[in-house]
C-alpha positions in Angstrom: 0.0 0.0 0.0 1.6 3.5 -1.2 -0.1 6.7 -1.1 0.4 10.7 -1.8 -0.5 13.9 -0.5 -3.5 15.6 -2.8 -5.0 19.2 -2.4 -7.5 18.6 0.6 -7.4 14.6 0.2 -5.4 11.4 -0.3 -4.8 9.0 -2.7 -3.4 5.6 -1.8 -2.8 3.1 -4.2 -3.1 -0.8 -3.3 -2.5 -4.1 -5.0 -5.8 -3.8 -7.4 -7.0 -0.3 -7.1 -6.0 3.4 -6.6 -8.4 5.6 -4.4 -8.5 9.4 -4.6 -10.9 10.7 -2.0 -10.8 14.7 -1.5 -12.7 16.7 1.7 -14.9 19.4 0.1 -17.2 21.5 1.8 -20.3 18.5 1.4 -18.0 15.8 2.8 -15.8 13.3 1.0 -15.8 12.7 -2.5 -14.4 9.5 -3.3 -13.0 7.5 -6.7 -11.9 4.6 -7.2 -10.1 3.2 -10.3 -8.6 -0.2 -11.5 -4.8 -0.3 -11.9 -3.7 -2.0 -15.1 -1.0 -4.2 -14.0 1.7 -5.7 -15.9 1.0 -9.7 -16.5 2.9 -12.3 -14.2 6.0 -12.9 -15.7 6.4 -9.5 -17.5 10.1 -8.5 -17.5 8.7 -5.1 -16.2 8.2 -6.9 -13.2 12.0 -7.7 -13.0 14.3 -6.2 -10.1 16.1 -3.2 -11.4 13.9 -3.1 -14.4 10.4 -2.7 -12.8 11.8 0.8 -10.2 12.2 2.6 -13.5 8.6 1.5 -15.0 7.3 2.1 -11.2 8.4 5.5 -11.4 7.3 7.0 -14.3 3.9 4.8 -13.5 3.7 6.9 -10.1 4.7 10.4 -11.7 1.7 10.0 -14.7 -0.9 8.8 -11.7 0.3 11.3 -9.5 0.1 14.0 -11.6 -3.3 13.0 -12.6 -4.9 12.5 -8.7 -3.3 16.0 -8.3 -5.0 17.8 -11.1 -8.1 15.8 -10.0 -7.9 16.8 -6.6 -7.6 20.5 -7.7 -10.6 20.1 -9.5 -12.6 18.6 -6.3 -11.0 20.9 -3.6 -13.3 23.4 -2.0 -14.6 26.7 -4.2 -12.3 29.1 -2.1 -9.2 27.0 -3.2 -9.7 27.0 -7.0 -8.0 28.9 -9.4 -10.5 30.5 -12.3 -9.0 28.4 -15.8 -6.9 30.9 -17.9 -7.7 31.7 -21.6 -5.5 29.8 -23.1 -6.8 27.1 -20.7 -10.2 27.2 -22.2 -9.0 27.7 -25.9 -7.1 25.0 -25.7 -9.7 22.3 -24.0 -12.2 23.8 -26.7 -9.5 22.7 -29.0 -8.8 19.8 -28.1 -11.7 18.2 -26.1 -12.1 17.7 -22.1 -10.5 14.2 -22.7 -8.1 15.1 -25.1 -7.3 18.5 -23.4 -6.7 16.3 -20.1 -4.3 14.3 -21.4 -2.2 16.9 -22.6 -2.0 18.6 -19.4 -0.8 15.8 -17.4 1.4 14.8 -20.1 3.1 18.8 -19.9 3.1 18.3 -15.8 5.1 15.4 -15.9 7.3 16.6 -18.5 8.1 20.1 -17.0 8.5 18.1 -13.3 11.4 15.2 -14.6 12.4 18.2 -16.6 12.9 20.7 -13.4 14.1 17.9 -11.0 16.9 16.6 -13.5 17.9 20.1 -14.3 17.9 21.7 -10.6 19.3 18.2 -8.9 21.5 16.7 -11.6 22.6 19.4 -14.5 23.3 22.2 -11.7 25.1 20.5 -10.0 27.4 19.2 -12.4 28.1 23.0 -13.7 28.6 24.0 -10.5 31.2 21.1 -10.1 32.8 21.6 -13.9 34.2 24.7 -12.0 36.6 22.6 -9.6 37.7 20.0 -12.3 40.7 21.9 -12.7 41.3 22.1 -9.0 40.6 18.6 -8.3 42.1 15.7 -10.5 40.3 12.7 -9.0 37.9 11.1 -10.3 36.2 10.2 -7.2 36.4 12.9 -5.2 35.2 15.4 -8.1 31.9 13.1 -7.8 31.6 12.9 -4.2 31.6 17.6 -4.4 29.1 16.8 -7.1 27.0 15.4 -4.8 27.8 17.0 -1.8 26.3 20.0 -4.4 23.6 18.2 -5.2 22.8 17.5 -1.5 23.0 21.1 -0.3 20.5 22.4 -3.5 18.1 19.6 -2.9 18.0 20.2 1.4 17.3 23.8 0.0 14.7 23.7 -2.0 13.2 21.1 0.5 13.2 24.2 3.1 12.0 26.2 1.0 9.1 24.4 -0.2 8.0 23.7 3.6 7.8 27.1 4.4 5.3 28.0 1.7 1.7 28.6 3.2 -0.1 26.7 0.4 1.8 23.4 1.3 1.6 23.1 5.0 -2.1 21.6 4.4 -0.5 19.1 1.9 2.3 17.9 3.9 -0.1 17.5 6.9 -2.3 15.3 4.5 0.8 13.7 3.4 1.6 13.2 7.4 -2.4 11.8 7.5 -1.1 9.1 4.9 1.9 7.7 6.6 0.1 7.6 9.8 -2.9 5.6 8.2 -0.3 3.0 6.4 1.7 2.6 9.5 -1.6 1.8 11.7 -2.7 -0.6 8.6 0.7 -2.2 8.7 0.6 -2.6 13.0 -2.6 -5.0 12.3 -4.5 -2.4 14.1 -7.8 -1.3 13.6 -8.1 1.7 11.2 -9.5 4.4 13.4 -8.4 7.9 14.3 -6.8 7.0 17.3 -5.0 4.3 16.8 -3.8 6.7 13.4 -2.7 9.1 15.5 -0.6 7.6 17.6 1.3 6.6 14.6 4.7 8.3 13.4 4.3 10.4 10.5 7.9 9.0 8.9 7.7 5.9 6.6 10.7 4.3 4.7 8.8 3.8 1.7 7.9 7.3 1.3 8.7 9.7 -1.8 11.0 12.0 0.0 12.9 8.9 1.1 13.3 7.6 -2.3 14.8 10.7 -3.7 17.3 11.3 -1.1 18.2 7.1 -2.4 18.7 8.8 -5.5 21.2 11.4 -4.6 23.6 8.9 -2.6 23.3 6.0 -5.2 23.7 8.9 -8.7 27.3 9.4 -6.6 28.5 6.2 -6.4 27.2 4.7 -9.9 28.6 8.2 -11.3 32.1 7.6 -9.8 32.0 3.9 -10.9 31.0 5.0 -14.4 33.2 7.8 -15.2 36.2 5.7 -15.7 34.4 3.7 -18.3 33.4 6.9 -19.9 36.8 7.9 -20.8 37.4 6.2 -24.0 34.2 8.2 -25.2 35.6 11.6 -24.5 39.2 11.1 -24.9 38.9 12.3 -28.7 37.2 15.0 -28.2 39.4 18.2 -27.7 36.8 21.1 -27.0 36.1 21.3 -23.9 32.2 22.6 -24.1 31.5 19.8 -26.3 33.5 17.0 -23.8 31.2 18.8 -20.8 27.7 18.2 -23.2 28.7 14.6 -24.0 29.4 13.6 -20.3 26.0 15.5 -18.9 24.2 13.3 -22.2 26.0 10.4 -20.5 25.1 10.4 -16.9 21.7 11.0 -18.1 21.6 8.1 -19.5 22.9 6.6 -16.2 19.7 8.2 -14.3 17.4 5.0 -14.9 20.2 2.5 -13.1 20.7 4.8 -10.7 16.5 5.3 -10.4 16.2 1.3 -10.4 18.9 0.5 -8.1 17.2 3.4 -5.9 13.6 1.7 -5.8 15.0 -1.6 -4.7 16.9 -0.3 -1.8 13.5 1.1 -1.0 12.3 -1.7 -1.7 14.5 -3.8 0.5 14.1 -1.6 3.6 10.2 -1.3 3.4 9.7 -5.0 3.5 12.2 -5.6 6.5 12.3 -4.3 10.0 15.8 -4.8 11.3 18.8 -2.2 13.4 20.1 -2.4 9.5 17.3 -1.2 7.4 16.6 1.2 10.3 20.2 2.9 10.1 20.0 2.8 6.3 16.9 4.3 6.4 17.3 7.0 9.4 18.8 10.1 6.6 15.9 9.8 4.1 13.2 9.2 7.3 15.1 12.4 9.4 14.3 14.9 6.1 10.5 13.5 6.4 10.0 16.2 9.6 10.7 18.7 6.5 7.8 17.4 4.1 5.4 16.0 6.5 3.4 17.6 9.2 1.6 16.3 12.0 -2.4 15.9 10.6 -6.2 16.9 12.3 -8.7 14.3 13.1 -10.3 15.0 9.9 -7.6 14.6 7.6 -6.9 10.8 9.2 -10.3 10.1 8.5 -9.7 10.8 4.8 -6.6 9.0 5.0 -8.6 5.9 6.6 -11.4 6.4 4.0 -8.9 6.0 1.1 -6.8 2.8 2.5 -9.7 1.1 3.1 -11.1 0.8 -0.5 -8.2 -0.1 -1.6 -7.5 -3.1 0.6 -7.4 -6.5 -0.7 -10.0 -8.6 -0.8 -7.8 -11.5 0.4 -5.1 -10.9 3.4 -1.6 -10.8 2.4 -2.3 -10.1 -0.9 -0.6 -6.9 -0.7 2.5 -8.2 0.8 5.5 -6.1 -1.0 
């Protein structure tokens, strides 16, 4: 069971179905949708192949329960469509125009996080490859940089009004999975007693990212040698090794999801100390929920439960 943070709601995704239910001023509105699974046996199912599926699968359903969600959140909190908003669904169609949208969100988002966490930071690094000769250590300021830019824009982001209610939903969803995976009843008290962290979650998953893009970078860069060792201008020796280590971003995305994967399943002084950096920056992006936004949290696990226990077993 997995879940995100919506505008006034939750969605939580199970085995068989996602759930998006969203508090509006009549109560809950809730949907619920099949998820279209790969077959048994698909090699999309395969370790270190399936984390890079996973992830662009969450980022498109994501997007989609967010734009939903902005569309179901109380009158007060909606934004009046721009022009071009409703020349271009008139264009194109609701359906159509829908599509497109969450197709640009998606885009724009992979587009902003590899450019602010990845290409930044190797710029910012290009400027010490004359100081610093090895190989290793020019990787490890890269993504010290990369650290310190991501932790900022973490802060910043926290401090921003508009998302103090999302990260206190998104505290509301942790709190619900962790009371689901105690065995204990799903009720508001039991919920609340719950810590908000949870080693599966998002934030988690990306800080993965920045410690494993470190070491497969400084593994890979003496393989990448031969490529650029023709090349004489410097610019162009810079573009081909930023091309390169963006091709390294899926191995370093799937090697990412099963260490998630790996500490989520198991409960253990190891997986705890693996886990204690990406669970610590969770006090940033979570906040501690209301009564009512546990019982939207509870509303959307439970309809997407399992018909048969263990089922959902990761």
């Amino acid at each position: 069971i997995g879940g995100q943070a919506l505008i006034e709601g939750i969605m939580m995704r199970g085995p068989e179905k996602d759930a998006v239910v969203i508090r509006g001023k009549d109560g809950l509105t809730v949907e619920v949708s099949p998820r279209k699974l790969n077959p048994p046996g698909s090699w999309k199912n395969w370790p270190f192949i399936r984390g890079i599926f996973n992830f662009f699968d969450a980022q498109i359903v994501g997007v989609k329960a967010l734009l939903r969600s902005a569309d179901l959140a109380p009158d007060e909190m909606q934004e009046e469509p721009s022009k071009f908003d409703k020349w271009l669904e008139k264009k194109l169609g609701s359906e159509a125009f829908q599509k497109t949208i969450v197709g640009i969100a998606v885009a724009m988002g992979l587009l902003l996080s590899i450019g602010l966490f990845f290409l930044l930071p190797m710029v910012i690094s290009g400027f010490f490859d004359k100081i610093i000769t090895g190989t290793l250590l020019l990787n490890l300021v890269e993504g010290i940089i990369r650290m310190v830019i991501f932790m900022a824009y973490m802060i910043l982001v926290s401090k921003m009004p508009d998302m103090k209610r999302v990260f206190s939903y998104h505290g509301a969803e942790h709190k619900t999975i962790r009371c689901y995976e105690a065995k204990l009843p799903l009720t508001v008290e039991n919920a609340r007693k719950m810590t908000r962290l949870h080693p599966r979650c998002g934030t988690s998953f990306l800080f993965v990212v920045m410690i494993v893009s470190i070491l497969v970078f400084s593994l890979a860069t003496p393989l990448l040698r031969p490529i650029t060792a023709g090349i004489t201008s410097h610019w162009l020796e810079a573009i081909v090794r930023v091309v390169l280590k963006l091709l390294l971003l899926p191995i370093v995305v799937g090697i990412s999801y099963e260490f998630n994967r790996l500490v989520g399943r198991h409960d253990n002084w190891l997986t705890r100390a693996l886990s204690a950096p990406g669970m610590w920056l969770q006090y940033l992006t979570t906040n501690e929920p209301d009564d009512s936004m546990l019982e939207v949290g509870i509303e959307a696990l439970t309809l997407v439960l399992p018909e048969k226990e263990g089922e959902d077993r990761w």
